[in-house]
C-alpha positions as CSV (number, residue, x, y, z in Angstrom):
1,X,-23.8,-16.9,-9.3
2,X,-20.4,-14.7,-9.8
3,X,-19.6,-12.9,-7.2
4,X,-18.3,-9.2,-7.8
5,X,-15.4,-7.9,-5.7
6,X,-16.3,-4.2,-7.6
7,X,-13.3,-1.8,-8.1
8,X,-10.6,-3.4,-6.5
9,X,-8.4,-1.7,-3.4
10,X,-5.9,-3.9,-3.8
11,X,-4.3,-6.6,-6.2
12,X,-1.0,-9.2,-6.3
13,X,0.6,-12.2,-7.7
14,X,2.7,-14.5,-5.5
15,X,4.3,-17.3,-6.6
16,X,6.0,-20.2,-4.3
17,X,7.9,-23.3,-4.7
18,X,11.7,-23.4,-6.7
19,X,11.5,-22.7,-10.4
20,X,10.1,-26.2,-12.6
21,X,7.2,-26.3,-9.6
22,X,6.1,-23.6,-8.8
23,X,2.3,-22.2,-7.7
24,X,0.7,-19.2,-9.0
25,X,-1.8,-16.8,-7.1
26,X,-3.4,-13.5,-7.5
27,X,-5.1,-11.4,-4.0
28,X,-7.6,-9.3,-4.6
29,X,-9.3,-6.8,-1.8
30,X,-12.5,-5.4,-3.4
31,X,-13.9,-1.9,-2.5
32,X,-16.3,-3.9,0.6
33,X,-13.5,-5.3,1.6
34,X,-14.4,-9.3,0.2
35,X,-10.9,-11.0,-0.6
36,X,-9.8,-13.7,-3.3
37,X,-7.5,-15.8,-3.4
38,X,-7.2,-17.6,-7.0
39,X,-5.0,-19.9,-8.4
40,X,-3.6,-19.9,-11.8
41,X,-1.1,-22.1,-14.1
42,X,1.9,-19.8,-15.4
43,X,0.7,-19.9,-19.0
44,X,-2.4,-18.4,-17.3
45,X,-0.4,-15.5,-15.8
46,X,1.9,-15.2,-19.5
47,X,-1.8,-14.6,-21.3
48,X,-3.1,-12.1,-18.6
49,X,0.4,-10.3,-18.2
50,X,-0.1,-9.9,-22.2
51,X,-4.0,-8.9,-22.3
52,X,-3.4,-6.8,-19.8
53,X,-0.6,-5.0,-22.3
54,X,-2.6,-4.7,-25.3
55,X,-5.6,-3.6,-23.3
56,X,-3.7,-0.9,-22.0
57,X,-2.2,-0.5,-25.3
58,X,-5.5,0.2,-26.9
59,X,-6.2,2.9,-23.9
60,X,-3.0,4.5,-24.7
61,X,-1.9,4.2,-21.1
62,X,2.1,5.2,-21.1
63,X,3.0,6.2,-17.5
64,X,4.7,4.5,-14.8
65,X,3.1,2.3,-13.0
66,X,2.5,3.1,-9.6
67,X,3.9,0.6,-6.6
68,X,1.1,-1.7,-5.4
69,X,1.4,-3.9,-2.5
70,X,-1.5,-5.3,-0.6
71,X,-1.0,-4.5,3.3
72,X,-2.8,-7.0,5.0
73,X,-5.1,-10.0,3.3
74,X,-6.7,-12.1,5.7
75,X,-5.4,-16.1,6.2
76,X,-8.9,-17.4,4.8
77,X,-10.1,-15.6,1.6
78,X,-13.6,-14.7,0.9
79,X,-13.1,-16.2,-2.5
80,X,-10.4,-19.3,-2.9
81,X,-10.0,-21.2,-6.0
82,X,-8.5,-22.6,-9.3
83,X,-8.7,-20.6,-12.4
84,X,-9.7,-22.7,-15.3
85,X,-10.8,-19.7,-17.8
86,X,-10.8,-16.2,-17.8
87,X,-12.1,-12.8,-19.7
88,X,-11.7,-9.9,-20.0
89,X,-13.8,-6.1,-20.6
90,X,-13.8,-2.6,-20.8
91,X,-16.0,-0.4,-19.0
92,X,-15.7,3.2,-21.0
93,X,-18.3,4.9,-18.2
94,X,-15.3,4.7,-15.9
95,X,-12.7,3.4,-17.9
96,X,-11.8,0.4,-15.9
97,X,-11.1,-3.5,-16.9
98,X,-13.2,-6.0,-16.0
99,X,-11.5,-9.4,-15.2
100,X,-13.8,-12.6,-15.1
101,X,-12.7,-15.5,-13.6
102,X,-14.3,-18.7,-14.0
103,X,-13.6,-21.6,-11.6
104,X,-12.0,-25.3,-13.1
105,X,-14.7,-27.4,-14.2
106,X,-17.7,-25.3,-15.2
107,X,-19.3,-25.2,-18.8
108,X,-18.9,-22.4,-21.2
109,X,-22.3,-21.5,-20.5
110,X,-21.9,-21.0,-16.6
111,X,-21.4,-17.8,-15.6
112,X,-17.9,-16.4,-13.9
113,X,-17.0,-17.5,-10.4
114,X,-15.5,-13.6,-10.1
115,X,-15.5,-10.1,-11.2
116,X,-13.6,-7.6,-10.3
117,X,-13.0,-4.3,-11.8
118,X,-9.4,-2.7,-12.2
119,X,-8.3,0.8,-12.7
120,X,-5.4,1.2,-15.4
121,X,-2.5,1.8,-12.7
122,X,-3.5,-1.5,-11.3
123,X,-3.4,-3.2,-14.8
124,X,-0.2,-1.9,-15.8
125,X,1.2,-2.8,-12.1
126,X,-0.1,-6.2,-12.7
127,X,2.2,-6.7,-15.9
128,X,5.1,-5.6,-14.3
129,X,4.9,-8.4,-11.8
130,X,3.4,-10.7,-13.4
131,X,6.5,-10.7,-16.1
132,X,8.9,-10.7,-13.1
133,X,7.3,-13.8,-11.7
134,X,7.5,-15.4,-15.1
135,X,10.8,-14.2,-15.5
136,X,11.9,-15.9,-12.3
137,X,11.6,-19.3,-14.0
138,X,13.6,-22.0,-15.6
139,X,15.7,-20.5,-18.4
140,X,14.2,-21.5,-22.0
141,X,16.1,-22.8,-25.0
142,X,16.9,-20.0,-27.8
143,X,16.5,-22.6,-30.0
144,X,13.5,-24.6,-28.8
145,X,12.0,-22.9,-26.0
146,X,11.2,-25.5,-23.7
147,X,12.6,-24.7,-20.0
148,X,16.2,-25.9,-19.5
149,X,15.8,-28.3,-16.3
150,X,19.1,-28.3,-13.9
151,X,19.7,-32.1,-15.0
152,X,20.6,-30.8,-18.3
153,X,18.4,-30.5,-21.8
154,X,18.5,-32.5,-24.7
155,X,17.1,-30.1,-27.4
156,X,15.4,-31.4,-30.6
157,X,16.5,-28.8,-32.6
158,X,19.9,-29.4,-32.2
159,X,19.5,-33.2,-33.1
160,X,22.2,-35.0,-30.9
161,X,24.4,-32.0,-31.4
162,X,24.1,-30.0,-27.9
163,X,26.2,-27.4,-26.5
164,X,24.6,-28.1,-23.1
165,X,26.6,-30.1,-20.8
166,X,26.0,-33.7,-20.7
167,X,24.9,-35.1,-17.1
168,X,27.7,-37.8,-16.1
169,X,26.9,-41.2,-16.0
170,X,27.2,-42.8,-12.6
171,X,29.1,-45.6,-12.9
172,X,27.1,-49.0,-12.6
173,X,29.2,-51.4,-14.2
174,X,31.0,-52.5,-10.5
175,X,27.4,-54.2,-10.0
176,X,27.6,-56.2,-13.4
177,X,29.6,-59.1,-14.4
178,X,32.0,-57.6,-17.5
179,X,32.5,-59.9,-20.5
């Protein structure tokens, strides 16, 4: 059975942890007040970020998005769980998007975990901070855009040839007999 927040009051994304291991989450408050807490990978939030774009896109939505923050949202959630798949609608009787939500581990047949309704300020708010938060990463290669880790990166593109620094060596040889 999905249960439907309706036209959401309020909606975020919050991320925790230090960049490389980090934990993704979006709050919703529906209009009767029934929260959600749901938890998403960060290729997750990259694809919504971007439907959320072309949706808008397609709507011709241009202004500035408005400044959203949710006030108070409860320590338990109505609604708390990991994201496996997700979808997306238009409703053209009121011209808001419809997010679906499906919880990890049900079939393609099952229906969504969640709904929730959002009007187009929300959706472009959403893509502003969902590309900060993705911004707020590891650094990716320019050449083979796989996240540069603080230990250093050894890039396949460059094959042995690196600008990156090379991580020193600690020095086991004391340990070993020397020939």
């Amino acid at each position: 059975m999905t249960a439907d927040l309706g036209l959401l009051r309020e909606i975020d994304a919050q991320t925790f942890g230090q960049p490389g291991q980090r934990t993704f989450r979006l709050r919703m408050v529906g209009s009767g007040g029934e929260t959600a807490s749901t938890w998403l990978e960060k290729e997750q939030m990259q694809a919504l970020s971007l439907a959320f774009k072309q949706m808008l896109g397609q709507l011709e939505y241009e202004a500035e998005p408005p400044r959203l923050v949710i006030e108070a949202f409860p320590p338990v959630a109505s609604h708390d769980f990991r994201v496996g798949r997700m979808g997306m609608g238009f409703d053209a009787s009121d011209r808001t998007v419809i997010l679906y939500l499906y919880e990890v581990g049900l079939d393609e047949e099952d229906e969504a975990t969640l709904r929730a309704r959002l009007s187009q300020e929300q959706c472009a708010w959403m893509s502003t901070i969902l590309d900060e938060i993705i911004a707020g990463g590891r650094p990716l290669c320019a050449l083979c855009g796989m996240p540069i880790d603080t230990r250093g990166h050894m890039c396949v593109r460059t094959n042995g040839h690196s600008t990156q620094p090379i991580p020193e060596e600690t020095d086991d040889s004391d340990d070993e007999d020397e020939d």
